[in-house]
PAKE-731419 format. One record per residue (C-alpha): x, y, z; residue in one letter. Coordinates in steps of 0.25 Angstrom, whole numbers, plus 5000, padded with zeros to 4 digits. Each point is the difference from the previous one (the first is absolute). Layout:
! PAKE-731419
XYZa/...
***
This chain:
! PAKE-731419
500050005000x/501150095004x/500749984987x/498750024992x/500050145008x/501350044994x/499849974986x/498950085001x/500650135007x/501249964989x/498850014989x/499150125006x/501650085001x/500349994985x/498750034997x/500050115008x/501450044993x/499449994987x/499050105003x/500950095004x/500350074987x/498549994995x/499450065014x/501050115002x/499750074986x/498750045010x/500950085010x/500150104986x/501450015001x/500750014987x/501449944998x/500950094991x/500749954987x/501449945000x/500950044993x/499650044984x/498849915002x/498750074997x/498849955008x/498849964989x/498950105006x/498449955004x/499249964989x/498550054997x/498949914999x/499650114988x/500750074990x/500150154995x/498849984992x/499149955008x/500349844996x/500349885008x/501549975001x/500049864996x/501449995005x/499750045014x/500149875007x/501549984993x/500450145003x/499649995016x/500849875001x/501250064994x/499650135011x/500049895011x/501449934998x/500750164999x/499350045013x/499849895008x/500450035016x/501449995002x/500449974987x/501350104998x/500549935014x/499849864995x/500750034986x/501150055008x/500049895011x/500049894988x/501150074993x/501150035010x/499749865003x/500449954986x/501050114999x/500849955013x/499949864998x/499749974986x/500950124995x/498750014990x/499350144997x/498649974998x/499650144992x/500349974984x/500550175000x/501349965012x/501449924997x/500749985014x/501350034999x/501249975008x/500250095014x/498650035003x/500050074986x/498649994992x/499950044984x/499050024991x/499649904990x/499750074990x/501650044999x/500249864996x/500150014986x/500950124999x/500949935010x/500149874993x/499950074985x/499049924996x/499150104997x/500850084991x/499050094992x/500250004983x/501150074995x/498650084991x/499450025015x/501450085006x/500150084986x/498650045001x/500050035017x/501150094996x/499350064989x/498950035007x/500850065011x/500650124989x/498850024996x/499650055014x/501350085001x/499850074987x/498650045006x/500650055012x/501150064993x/499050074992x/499150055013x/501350075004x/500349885011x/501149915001x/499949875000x/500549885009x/499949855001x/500449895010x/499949885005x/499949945014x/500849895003x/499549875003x/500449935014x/500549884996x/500750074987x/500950105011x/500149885012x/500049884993x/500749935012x/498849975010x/499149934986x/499749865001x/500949924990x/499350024986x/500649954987x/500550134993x/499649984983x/500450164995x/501150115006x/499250084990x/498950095008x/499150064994x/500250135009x/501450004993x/499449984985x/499150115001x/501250095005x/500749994989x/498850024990x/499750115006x/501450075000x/499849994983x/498850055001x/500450125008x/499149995013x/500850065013x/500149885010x/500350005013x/500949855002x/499549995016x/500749845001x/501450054998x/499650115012x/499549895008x/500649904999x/501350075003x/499750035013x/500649905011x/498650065010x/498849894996x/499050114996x/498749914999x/499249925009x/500249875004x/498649965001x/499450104989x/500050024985x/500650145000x/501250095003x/500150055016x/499950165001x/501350005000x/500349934987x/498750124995x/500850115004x/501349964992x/499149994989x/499450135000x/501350065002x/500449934986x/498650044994x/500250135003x/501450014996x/499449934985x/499250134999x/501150105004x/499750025013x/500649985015x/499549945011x/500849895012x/498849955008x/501049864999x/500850085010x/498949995011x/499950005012x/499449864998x/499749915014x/499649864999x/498749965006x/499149904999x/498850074993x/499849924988x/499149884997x/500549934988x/498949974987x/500649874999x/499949955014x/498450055001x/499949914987x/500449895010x/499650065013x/498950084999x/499750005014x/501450005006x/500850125006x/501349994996x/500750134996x/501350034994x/501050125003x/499950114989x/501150094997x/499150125005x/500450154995x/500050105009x/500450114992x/499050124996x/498849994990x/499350124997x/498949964990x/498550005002x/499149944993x/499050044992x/498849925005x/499949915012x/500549854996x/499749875004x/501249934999x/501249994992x/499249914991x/499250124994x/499749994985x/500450175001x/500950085010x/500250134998x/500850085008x/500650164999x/501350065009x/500750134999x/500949994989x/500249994984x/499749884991x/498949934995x/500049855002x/499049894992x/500249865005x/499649884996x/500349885010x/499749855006x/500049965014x/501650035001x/499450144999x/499449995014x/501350035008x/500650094989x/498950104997x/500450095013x/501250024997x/499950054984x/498550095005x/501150085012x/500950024985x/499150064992x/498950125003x/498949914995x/499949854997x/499049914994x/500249845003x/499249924991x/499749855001x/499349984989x/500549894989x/499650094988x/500850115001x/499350135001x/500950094992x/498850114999x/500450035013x/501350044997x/499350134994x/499150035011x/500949995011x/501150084991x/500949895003x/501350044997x/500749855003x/499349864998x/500449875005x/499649874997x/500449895010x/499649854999x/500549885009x/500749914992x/499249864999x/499050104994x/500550074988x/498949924992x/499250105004x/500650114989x/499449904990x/498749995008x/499550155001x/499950124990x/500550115007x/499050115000x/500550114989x/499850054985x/500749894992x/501250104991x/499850024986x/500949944989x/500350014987x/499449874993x/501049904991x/499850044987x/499549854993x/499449905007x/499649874995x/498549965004x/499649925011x/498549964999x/499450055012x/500050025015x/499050025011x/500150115010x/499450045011x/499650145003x/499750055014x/499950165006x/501350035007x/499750025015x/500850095003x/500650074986x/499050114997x/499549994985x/500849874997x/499449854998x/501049885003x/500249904989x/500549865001x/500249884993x/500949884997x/501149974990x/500049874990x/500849905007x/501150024988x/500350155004x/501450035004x/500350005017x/500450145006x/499750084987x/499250135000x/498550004997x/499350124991x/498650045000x/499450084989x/498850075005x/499450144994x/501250024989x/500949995011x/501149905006x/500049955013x/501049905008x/499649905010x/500349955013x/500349844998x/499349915010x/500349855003x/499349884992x/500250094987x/499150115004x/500050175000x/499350105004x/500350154999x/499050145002x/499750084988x/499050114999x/498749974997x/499850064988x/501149954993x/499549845005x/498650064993x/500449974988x/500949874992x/501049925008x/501249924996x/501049935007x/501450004996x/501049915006x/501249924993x/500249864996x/501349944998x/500450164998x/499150024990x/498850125003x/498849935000x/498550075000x/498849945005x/498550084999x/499549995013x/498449985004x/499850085014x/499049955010x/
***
């Protein structure tokens, strides 16, 4: 009997314990996301319009396994668990390195050269990236572009053992494109890397405040101006919660020291922010210049330092660069800065700006026809954005005419074979043709716009 007793108080426990998650969603406390995670919101039992969502039962089962009770601390028990005595990482976006280290998986590729982008796709990143110079330069801003480092690319020594298939980087490819194209770079992996001080985290994707500093005082020195913010004073404290570790512990505590500046910042900003995150900073200072910058998430510990060097900054996150910005804010300096397991993105986005005129090839062989798409720019007043794709025969990296109103316009090239570029719309109004080469021969192909 007494035995029957206890496998019943052992039955009625783990029942209880299994309730646990379900019953505490009633208490109303909602756990934050970890990490980059995004927590899928409540569905509605109706749509917008009135209609019965179909889906609902689905999309409240998805709600329940992100906010079941307790669910970021059992992530983080079940990890550190498997992390401490499986050396395993149980989040796909996390590689464990050696000494506590954590990188991102998405690095992989560039660190193993196994994902080296066609030789047609670094001609035409770098192409694309003089375009945006010569807009700027003919703005009256001058124009910069860097690359962020990966971890794993500046401290190698704390990766897992991975088999190596390239020396080539694609980061190195696309520097030497753009030096024959003309486009100011600022080489940020020499000024790292030689540095004996580790200037990123251990446990985080990203450069310390430290490692920011001394790559605003390079930035800045690109563009012809001065500033030593690397000088510091910086103190080490353990302010910083890395992306890395949240992506495994999303519940846990554990911080890491941060080179922290305690120099003067003078800046305000423009409008109150949430976070370093924000789509848009703006910010203004006592002092001359004009800066327009667009940036990634490395941007987060570096934007304070470039908006106290110029009298009025703009940081943009957006992916499709805004160059109608650059007049607005009378921007006398624009950068570009892009992490390096993400330079794809220059072949993903049309950068936001009147596509330059040309001076058409004087005979073009035909090419049947093509299909474009036409659409209202967003945010360049009287101009329609066109794209469309290129036959799979048309040469890699070469440059990419539109003939719109009389008129000659070149293209952005985009990956899979695609462009786009802004024309105004009056010119796309009438006939369109695309001209592109084959085997370097012109070719010209009537285009049917939707």
């Amino acid at each position: 009997m007494a035995k029957k007793r206890i496998c019943v108080c052992f039955l009625a426990l783990i029942l209880c314990l299994c309730l646990v998650p379900s019953l505490g969603m009633l208490a109303g406390r909602e756990e934050a996301a970890g990490g980059n995670q995004i927590l899928t919101p409540l569905p509605r039992p109706q749509n917008a319009d009135g209609s019965w969502n179909t889906a609902y039962l689905s999309q409240l089962g998805v709600y329940l396994q992100d906010h079941f009770f307790l669910r970021q601390s059992m992530i983080t028990a079940w990890s550190e668990g498997n992390v401490a005595l499986l050396r395993s990482s149980v989040s796909d976006g996390v590689v464990l390195g050696r000494d506590g280290w954590l990188y991102y998986r998405d690095t992989l590729d560039d660190y193993t050269g196994s994902g080296l982008l066609p030789e047609g796709d670094i001609l035409s990143a770098a192409h694309n990236l003089a375009l945006v110079r010569e807009y700027c330069e003919s703005q009256g801003a001058k124009f910069l572009f860097t690359i962020a480092p990966n971890k794993n690319t500046l401290y190698p020594e704390h990766m897992p053992d991975l088999t190596v298939f390239s020396a080539e980087r694609n980061a190195g490819r696309l520097a030497a494109a753009l030096g024959a194209e003309g486009v100011p770079y600022l080489d940020l992996f020499a000024l790292l890397g030689g540095q004996e001080e580790t200037l990123y985290f251990a446990r985080d994707s990203h450069w310390n405040s430290k490692g920011a500093a001394l790559a605003a005082d390079a930035l800045n020195g690109a563009l012809g101006r001065s500033s030593d913010y690397s000088a510091g004073p910086f103190t080490p404290q353990p302010v910083h919660k890395g992306d890395l570790y949240e992506m495994l512990s999303p519940a846990g505590g554990r911080m890491e020291d941060d080179q922290v500046y305690g120099g003067p910042l003078a800046f305000e900003y423009e409008n109150p922010i949430r976070s370093a995150e924000d789509i848009t900073i703006m910010t203004h200072k006592e002092g001359e210049g004009s800066l327009l910058m667009f940036r990634d998430s490395f941007g987060n510990l570096l934007y304070p330092y470039l908006a106290d060097s110029f009298g009025s900054a703009l940081f943009s996150r957006s992916t499709a660069y805004r160059l109608d910005l650059v007049a607005q804010r009378s921007a006398g300096y624009v950068v570009v800065e892009l992490v390096e397991r993400n330079l794809d993105y220059l072949l993903q986005n049309i950068p936001q700006m009147p596509a330059p005129e040309r001076e058409a090839p004087g005979t073009a062989a035909s090419g049947g026809s093509a299909a474009l798409t036409v659409e209202p720019a967003q945010f360049v007043e009287g101009h329609v954005q066109v794209t469309g794709a290129l036959p799979a025969e048309a040469d890699p990296g070469a440059p990419v005419y539109l003939m719109a109103g009389g008129a000659c316009y070149e293209a952005f090239r985009l990956e899979g074979g695609r462009f786009g570029l802004t024309v105004p719309e009056d010119a796309a109004a009438g006939g369109l043709s695309v001209l592109y080469r084959i085997n370097n021969v012109w070719t010209s192909a009537d285009a049917a716009a939707d």
